[in-house]
DRENDO-1510 file (C-alpha; in Angstrom, 1 decimal, always signed):
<recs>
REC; n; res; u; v; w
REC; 1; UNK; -42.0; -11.2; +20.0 .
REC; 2; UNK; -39.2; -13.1; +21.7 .
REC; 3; UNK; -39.5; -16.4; +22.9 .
REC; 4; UNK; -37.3; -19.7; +24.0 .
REC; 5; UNK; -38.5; -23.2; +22.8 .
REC; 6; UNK; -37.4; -26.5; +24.3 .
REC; 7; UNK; -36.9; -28.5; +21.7 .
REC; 8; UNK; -36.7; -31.8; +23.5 .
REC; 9; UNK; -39.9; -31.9; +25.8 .
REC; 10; UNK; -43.4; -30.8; +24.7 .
REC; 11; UNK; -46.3; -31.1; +26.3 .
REC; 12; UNK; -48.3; -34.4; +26.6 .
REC; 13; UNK; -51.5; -35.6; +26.5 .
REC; 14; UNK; -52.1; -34.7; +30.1 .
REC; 15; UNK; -50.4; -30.9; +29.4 .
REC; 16; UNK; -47.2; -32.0; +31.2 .
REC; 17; UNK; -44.6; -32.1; +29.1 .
REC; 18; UNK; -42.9; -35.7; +27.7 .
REC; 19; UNK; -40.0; -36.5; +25.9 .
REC; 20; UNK; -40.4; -35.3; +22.1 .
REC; 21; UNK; -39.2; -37.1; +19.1 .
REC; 22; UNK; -36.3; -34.9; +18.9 .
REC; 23; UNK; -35.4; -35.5; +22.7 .
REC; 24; UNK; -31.6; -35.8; +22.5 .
REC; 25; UNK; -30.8; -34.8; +19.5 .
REC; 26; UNK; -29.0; -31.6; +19.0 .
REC; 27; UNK; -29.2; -28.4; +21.2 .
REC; 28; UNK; -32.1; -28.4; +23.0 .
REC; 29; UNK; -32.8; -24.7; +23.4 .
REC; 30; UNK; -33.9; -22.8; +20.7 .
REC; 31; UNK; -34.4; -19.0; +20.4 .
REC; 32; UNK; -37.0; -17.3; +18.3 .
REC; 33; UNK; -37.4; -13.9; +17.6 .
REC; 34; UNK; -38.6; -11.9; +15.0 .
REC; 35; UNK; -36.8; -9.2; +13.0 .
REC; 36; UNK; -38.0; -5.6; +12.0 .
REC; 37; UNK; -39.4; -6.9; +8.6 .
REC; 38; UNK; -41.7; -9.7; +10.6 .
REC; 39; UNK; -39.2; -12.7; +9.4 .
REC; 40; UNK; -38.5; -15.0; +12.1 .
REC; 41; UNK; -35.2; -16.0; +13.1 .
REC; 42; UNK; -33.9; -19.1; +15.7 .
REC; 43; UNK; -31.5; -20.3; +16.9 .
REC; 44; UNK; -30.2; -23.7; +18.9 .
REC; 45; UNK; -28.4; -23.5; +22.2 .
REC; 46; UNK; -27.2; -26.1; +25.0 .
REC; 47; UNK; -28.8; -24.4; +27.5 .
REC; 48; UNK; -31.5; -22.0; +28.4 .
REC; 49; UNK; -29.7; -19.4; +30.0 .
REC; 50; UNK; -27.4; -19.1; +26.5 .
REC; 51; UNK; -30.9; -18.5; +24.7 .
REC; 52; UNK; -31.9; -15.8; +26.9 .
REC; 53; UNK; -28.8; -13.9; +27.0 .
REC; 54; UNK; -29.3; -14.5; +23.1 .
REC; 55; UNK; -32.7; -13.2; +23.0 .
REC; 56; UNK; -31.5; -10.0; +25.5 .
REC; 57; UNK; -28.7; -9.4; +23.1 .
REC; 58; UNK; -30.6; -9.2; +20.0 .
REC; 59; UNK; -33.4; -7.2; +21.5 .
REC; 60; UNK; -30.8; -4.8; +22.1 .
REC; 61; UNK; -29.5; -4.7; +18.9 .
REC; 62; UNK; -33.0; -4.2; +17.3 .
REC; 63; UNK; -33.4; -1.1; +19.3 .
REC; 64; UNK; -30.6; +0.6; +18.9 .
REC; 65; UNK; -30.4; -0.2; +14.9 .
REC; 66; UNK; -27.3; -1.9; +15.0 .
REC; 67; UNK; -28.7; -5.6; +14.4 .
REC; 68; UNK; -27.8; -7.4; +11.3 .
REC; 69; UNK; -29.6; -10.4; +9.4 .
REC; 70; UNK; -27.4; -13.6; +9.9 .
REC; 71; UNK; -27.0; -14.4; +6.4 .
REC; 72; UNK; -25.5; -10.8; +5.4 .
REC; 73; UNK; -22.6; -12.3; +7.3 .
REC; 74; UNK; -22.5; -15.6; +5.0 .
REC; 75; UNK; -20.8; -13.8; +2.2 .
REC; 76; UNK; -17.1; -15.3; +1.4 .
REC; 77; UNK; -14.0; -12.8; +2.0 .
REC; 78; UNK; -13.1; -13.4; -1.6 .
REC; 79; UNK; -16.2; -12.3; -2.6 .
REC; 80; UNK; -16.1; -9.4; +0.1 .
REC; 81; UNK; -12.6; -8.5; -1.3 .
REC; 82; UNK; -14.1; -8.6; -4.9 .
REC; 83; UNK; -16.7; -5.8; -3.9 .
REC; 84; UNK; -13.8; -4.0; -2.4 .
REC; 85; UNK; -11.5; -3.7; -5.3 .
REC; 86; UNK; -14.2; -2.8; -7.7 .
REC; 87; UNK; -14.9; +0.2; -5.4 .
REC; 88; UNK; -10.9; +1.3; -5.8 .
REC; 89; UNK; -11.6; +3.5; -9.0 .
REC; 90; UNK; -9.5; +6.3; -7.4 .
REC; 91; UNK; -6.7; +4.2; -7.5 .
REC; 92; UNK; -4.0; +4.8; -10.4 .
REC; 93; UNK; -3.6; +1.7; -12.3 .
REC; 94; UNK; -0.4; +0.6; -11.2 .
REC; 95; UNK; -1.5; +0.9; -7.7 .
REC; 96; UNK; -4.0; -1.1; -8.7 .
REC; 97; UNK; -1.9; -4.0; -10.0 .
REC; 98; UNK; -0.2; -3.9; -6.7 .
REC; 99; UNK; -3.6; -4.1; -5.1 .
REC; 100; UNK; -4.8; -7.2; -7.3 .
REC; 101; UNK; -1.5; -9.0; -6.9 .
REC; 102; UNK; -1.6; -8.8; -3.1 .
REC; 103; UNK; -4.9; -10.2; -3.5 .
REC; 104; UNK; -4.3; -12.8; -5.5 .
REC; 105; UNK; -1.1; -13.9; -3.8 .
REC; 106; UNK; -1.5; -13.5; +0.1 .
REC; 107; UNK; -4.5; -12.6; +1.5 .
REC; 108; UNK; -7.3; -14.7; -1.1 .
REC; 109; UNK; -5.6; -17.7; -0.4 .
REC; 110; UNK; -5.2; -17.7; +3.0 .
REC; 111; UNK; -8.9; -16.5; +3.9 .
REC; 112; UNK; -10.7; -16.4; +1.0 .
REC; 113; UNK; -12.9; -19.0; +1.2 .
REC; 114; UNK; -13.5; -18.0; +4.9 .
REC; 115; UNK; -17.1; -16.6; +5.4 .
REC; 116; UNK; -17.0; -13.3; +7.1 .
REC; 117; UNK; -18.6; -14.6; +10.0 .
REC; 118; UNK; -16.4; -17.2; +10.8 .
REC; 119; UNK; -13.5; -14.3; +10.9 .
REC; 120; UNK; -12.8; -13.1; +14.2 .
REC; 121; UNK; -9.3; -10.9; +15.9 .
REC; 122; UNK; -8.1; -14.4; +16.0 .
REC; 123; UNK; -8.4; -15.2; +12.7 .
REC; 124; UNK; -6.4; -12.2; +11.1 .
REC; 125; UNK; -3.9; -12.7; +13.9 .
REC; 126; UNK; -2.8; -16.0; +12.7 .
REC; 127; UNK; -3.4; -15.0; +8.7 .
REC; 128; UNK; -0.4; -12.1; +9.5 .
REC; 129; UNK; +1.8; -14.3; +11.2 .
REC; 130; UNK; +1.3; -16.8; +8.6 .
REC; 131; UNK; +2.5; -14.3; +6.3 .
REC; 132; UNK; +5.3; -13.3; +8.3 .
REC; 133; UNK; +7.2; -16.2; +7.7 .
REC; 134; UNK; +8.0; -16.1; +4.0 .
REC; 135; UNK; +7.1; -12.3; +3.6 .
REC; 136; UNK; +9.1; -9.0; +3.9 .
REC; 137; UNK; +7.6; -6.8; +7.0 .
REC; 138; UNK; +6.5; -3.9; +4.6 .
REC; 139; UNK; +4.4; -6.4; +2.2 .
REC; 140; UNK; +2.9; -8.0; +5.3 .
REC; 141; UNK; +1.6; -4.3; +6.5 .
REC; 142; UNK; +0.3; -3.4; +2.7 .
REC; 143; UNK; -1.6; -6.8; +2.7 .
REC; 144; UNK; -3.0; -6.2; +6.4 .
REC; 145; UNK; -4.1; -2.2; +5.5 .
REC; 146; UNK; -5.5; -4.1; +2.2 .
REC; 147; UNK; -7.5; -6.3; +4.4 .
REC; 148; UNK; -8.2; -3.8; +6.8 .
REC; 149; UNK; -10.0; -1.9; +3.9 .
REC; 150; UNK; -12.1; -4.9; +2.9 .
REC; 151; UNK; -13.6; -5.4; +6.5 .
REC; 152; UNK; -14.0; -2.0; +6.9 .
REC; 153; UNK; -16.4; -2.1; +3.9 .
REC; 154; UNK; -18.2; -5.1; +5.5 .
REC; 155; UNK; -18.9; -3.2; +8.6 .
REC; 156; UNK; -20.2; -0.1; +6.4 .
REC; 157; UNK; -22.8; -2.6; +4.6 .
REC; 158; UNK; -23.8; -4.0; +7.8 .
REC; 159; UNK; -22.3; -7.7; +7.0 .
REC; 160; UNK; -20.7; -7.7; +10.1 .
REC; 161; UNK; -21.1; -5.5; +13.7 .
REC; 162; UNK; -17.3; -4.4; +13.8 .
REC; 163; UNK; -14.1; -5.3; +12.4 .
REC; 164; UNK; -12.0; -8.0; +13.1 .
REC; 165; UNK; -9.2; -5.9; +12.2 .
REC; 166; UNK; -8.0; -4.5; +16.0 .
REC; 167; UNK; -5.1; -4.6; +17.8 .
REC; 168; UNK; -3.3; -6.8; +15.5 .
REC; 169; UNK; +0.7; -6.9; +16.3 .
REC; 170; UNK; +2.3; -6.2; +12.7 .
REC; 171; UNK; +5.8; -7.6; +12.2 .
REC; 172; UNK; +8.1; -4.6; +13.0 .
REC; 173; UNK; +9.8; -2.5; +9.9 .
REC; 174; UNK; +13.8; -1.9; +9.8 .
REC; 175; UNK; +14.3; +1.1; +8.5 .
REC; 176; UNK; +17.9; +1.5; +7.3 .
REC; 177; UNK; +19.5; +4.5; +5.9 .
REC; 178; UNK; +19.8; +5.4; +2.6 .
REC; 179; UNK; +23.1; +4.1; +1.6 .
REC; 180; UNK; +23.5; +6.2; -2.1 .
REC; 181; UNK; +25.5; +4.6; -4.7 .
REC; 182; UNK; +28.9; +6.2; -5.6 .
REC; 183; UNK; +29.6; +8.1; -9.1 .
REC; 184; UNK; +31.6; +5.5; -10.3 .
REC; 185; UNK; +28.6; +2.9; -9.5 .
REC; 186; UNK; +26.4; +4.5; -11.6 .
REC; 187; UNK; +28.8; +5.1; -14.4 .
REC; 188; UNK; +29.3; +1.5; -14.3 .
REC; 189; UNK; +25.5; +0.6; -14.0 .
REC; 190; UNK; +24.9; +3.0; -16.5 .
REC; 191; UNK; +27.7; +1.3; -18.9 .
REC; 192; UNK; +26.2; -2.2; -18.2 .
REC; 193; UNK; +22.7; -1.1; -18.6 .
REC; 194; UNK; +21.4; -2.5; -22.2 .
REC; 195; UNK; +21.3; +0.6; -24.7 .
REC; 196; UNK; +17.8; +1.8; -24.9 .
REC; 197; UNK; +17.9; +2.4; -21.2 .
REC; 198; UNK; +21.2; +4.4; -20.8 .
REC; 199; UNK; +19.9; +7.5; -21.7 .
REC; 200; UNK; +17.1; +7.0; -19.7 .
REC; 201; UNK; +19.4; +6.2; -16.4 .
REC; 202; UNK; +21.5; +9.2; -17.4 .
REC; 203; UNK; +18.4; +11.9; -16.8 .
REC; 204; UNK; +17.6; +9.6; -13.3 .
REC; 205; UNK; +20.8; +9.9; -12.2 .
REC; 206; UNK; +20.6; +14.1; -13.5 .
REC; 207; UNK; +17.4; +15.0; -12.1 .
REC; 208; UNK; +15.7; +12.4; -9.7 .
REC; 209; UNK; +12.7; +11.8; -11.4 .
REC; 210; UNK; +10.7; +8.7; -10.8 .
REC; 211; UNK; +10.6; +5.7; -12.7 .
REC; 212; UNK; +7.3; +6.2; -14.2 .
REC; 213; UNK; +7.8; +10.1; -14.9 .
REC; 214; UNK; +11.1; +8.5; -16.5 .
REC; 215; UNK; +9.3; +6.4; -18.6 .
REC; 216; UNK; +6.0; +8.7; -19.1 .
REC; 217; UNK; +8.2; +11.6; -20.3 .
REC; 218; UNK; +7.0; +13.2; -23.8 .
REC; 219; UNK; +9.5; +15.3; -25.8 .
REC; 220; UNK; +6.2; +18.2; -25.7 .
REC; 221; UNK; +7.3; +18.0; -22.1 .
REC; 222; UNK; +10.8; +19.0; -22.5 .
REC; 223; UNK; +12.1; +22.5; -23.8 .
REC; 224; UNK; +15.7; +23.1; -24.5 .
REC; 225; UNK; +17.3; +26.2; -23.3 .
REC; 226; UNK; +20.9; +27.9; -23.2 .
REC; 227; UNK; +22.0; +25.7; -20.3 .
REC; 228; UNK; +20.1; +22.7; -21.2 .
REC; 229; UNK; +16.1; +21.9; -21.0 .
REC; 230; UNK; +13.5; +22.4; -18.6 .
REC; 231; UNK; +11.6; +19.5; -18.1 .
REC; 232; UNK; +7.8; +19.7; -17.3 .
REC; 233; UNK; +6.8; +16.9; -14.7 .
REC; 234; UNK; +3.0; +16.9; -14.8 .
REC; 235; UNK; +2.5; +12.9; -15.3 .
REC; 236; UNK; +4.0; +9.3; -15.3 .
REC; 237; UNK; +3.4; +6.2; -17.3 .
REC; 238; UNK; +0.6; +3.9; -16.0 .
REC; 239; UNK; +0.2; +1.0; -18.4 .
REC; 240; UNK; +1.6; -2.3; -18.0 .
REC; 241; UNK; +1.6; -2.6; -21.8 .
REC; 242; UNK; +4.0; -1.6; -24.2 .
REC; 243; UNK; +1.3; -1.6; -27.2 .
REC; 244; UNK; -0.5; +0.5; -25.4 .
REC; 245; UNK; +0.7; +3.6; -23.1 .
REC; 246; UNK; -1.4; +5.5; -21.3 .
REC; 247; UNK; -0.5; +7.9; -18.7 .
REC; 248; UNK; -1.9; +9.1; -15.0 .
REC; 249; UNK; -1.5; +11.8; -12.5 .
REC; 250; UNK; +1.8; +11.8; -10.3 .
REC; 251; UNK; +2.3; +10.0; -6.8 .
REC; 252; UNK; +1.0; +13.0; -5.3 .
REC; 253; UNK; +0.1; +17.0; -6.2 .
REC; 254; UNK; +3.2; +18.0; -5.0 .
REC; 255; UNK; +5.1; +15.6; -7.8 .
REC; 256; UNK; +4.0; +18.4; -10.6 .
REC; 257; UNK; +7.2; +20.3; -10.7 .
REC; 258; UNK; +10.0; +22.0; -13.5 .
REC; 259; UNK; +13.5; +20.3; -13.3 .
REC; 260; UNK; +16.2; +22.2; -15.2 .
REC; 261; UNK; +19.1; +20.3; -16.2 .
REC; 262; UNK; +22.6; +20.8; -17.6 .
REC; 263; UNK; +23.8; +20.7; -21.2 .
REC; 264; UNK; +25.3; +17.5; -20.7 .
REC; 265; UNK; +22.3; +16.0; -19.8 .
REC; 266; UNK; +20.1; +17.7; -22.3 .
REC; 267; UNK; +23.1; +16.4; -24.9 .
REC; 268; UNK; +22.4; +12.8; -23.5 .
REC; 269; UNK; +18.4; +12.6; -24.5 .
REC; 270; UNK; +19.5; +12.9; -28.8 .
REC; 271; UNK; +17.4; +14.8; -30.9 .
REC; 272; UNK; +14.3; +16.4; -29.7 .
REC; 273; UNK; +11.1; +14.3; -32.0 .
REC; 274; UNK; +8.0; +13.6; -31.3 .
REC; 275; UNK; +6.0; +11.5; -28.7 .
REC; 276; UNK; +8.1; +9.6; -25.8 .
REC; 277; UNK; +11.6; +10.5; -25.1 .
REC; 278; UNK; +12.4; +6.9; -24.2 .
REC; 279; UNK; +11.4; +3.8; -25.8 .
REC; 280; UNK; +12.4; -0.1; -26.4 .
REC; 281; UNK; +14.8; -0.7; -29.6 .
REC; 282; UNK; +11.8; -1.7; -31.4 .
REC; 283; UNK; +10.4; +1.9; -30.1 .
REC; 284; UNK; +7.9; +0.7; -27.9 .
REC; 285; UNK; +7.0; +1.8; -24.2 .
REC; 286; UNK; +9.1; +1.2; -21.6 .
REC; 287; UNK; +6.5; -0.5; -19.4 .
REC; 288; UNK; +7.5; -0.9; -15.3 .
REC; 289; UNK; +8.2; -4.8; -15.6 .
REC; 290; UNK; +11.2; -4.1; -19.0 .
REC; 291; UNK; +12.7; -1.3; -16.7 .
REC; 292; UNK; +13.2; -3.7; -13.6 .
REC; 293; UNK; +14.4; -6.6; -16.0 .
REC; 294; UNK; +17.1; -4.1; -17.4 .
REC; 295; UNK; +18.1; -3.0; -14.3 .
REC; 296; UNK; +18.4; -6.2; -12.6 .
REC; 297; UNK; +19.9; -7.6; -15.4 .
REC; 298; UNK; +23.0; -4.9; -14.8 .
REC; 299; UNK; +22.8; -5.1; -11.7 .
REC; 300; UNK; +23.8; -8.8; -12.0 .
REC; 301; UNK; +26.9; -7.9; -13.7 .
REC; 302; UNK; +28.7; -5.0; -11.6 .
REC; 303; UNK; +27.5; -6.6; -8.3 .
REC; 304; UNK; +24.6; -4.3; -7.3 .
REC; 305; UNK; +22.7; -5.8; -3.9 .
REC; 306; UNK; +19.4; -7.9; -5.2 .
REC; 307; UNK; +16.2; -5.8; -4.3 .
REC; 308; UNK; +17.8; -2.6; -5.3 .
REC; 309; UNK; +15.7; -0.4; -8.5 .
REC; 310; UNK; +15.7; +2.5; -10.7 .
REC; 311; UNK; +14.6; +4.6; -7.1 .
REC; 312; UNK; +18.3; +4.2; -6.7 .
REC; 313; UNK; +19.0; +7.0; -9.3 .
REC; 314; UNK; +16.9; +9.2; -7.2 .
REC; 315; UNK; +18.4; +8.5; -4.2 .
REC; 316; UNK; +21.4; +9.3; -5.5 .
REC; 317; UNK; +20.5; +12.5; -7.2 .
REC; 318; UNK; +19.1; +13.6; -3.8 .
REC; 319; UNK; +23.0; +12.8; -2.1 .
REC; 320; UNK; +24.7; +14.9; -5.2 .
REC; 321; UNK; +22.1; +18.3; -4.2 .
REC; 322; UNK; +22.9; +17.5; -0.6 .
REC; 323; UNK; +26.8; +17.5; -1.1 .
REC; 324; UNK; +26.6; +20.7; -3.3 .
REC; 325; UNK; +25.2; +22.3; -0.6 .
REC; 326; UNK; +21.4; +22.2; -1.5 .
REC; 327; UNK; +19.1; +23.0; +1.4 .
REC; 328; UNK; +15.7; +20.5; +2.6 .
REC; 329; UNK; +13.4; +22.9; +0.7 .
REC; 330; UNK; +15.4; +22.9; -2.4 .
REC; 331; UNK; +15.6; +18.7; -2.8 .
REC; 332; UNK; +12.2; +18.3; -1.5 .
REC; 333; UNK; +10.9; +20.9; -4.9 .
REC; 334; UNK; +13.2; +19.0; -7.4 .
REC; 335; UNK; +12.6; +15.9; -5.9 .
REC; 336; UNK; +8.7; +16.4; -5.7 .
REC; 337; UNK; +8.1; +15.9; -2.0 .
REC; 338; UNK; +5.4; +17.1; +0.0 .
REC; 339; UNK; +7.7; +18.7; +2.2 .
REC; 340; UNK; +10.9; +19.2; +3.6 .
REC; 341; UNK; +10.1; +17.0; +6.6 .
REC; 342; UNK; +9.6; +14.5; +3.8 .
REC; 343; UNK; +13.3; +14.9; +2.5 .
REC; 344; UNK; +14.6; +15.0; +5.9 .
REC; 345; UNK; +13.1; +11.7; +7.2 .
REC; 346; UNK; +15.2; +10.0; +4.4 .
REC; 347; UNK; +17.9; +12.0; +3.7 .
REC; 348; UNK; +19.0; +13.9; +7.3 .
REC; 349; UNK; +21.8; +11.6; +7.4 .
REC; 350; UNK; +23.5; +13.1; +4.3 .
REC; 351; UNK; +23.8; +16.9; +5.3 .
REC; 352; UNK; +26.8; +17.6; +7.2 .
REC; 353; UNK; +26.9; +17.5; +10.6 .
REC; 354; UNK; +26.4; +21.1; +11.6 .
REC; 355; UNK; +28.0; +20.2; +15.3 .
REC; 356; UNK; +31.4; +21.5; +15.1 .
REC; 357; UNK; +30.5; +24.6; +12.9 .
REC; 358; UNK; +28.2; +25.5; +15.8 .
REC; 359; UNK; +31.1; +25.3; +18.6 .
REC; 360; UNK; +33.3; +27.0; +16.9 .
REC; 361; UNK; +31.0; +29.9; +16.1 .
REC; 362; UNK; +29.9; +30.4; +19.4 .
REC; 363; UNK; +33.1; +29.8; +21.7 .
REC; 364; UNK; +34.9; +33.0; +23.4 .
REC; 365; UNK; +31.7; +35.6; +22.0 .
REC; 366; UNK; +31.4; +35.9; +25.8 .
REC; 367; UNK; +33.6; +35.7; +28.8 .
REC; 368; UNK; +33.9; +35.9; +32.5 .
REC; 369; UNK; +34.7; +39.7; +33.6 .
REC; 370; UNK; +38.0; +40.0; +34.3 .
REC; 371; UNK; +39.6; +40.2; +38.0 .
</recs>
């Protein structure tokens, strides 16, 4: 049963109703219902009709199974987002660091202390354009599709009736093409480059792999042929220690490829051994954060544009197939893309312009009959 009380008049001695001790005070309507289990619920309201159209609203929610208990709504974002990232166990674990550090430094701080239902369109409106104003456009989308996640899990456990995560505007992404360094830029990177990590920009800057299946690459992976090696890419490097390396499946199942590469190359890894081809001096791991220090740290001293990283190499391996003539298919198998569309969306820029090799070939084939 559904009912509205008045919470400032009650009846008197003569069963009209008086002034109560409360008159004044507060809200004077309140609504009272109770819920599938027999708890009963209220609720204050300035006026009547508000408690009513409370009332109407809940009773429809009841029926159609899509009501939900007030204080499932009480639970903190942070402690939403908690839930959340314990759930992420088919993340790798350097996706996951990404994950807890976007956490941590953007979206926790700005509306983790929120309860979920104090969190409205409004809310995650202002949080992004908040964001916007100190970070880059791509972190500002990973941090909203991260907090998109976490109130998508809130509507699943019935915290809360929908998510507040609609029709947000997102602060537009420049894309800008790849702009591949030059041979002499990576000779020079390569020169500046502390010595552990030489070899190891030599094989980027050979075959395109990643910086993880650089620094995850076992000399059980590698086979040495006439014209160089073959090396098996079935993995990357996951840990974020050096004590400890572990290792986890590729970006995606396409990533599991052979890459042959030249003698030269092959020459450039040393002496086949035993366990990781690369290491520290001290012959430790090579963990994510000691690559980026190295290569900024070169970087610094040829000039090299802040923000750029070991996915350079790549990008420059991918321009060296495209000059020698390689096709989409081709650089999209070495490179480990899903497909060529893939390779083209970044690299189209780099094949030659087919325009002129087209007029050429068709002009005069055909011609008006003569008089």
């Amino acid at each position: 049963m559904a009912h509205v009380e008045d919470r400032w008049m009650v009846p008197g001695p003569t069963g009209r109703k008086v002034k109560g001790p409360r008159h004044g005070q507060g809200s004077r309507w309140l609504a009272v219902w109770h819920e599938v289990d027999g708890r009963r619920r209220k609720r204050a309201f300035r006026t009547k009709d508000a408690a009513e159209a409370h009332l109407e609203t809940v009773g429809v929610e009841l029926r159609s199974g899509t009501y939900i208990a007030p204080e499932r709504a009480a639970i903190t974002l942070r402690d939403m987002a908690e839930r959340w990232y314990d759930e992420q166990v088919h993340q790798r674990a350097t996706s996951l660091a990404v994950v807890r550090r976007r956490l941590d430094r953007t979206i926790l701080p700005t509306l983790g202390d929120k309860p979920l239902s104090a969190i409205d369109r409004t809310t995650i409106q202002a949080a992004v354009t908040e964001w916007t104003k100190s970070l880059a456009p791509a972190t500002v989308r990973v941090a909203y599709i991260y907090l998109a996640g976490i109130c998508s899990l809130a509507v699943e456990e019935r915290r809360i009736p929908t998510s507040p995560c609609r029709k947000i505007n997102l602060p537009a992404i420049e894309t800008l093409p790849v702009v591949p360094m030059t041979v002499v830029q990576v000779q020079h990177l390569i020169d500046a480059l502390w010595k552990p990590y030489q070899r190891m920009a030599v094989l980027a800057a050979a075959s395109g792999l990643r910086s993880g299946e650089l620094r995850g690459l076992t000399w059980d992976r590698v086979t040495l042929t006439d014209f160089g090696a073959q090396i098996r890419v079935d993995r990357q490097m996951t840990s974020t220690a050096s004590s400890r390396p572990a290792w986890g499946p590729l970006k995606t199942d396409s990533s599991v490829r052979t890459v042959s590469i030249g003698k030269a190359t092959a020459d450039a890894l040393g002496d086949p051994g035993t366990g990781l081809v690369f290491t520290t001096g001290q012959g430790r791991a090579i963990t994510r954060g000691m690559a980026s220090t190295a290569w900024r740290a070169a970087g610094a001293k040829i000039g090299l544009e802040e923000g750029t990283g070991w996915h350079e190499l790549r990008h420059f391996h991918a321009s060296v197939l495209i000059a020698g003539g390689a096709s989409p298919v081709a650089v999209a198998h070495r490179l480990g893309h899903k497909s060529p569309q893939e390779t083209l969306a970044t690299y189209a820029h780099l094949w030659v312009d087919d325009e002129e090799r087209m007029r050429v070939a068709s002009d005069g084939l055909v011609a008006l009959p003569a008089d």
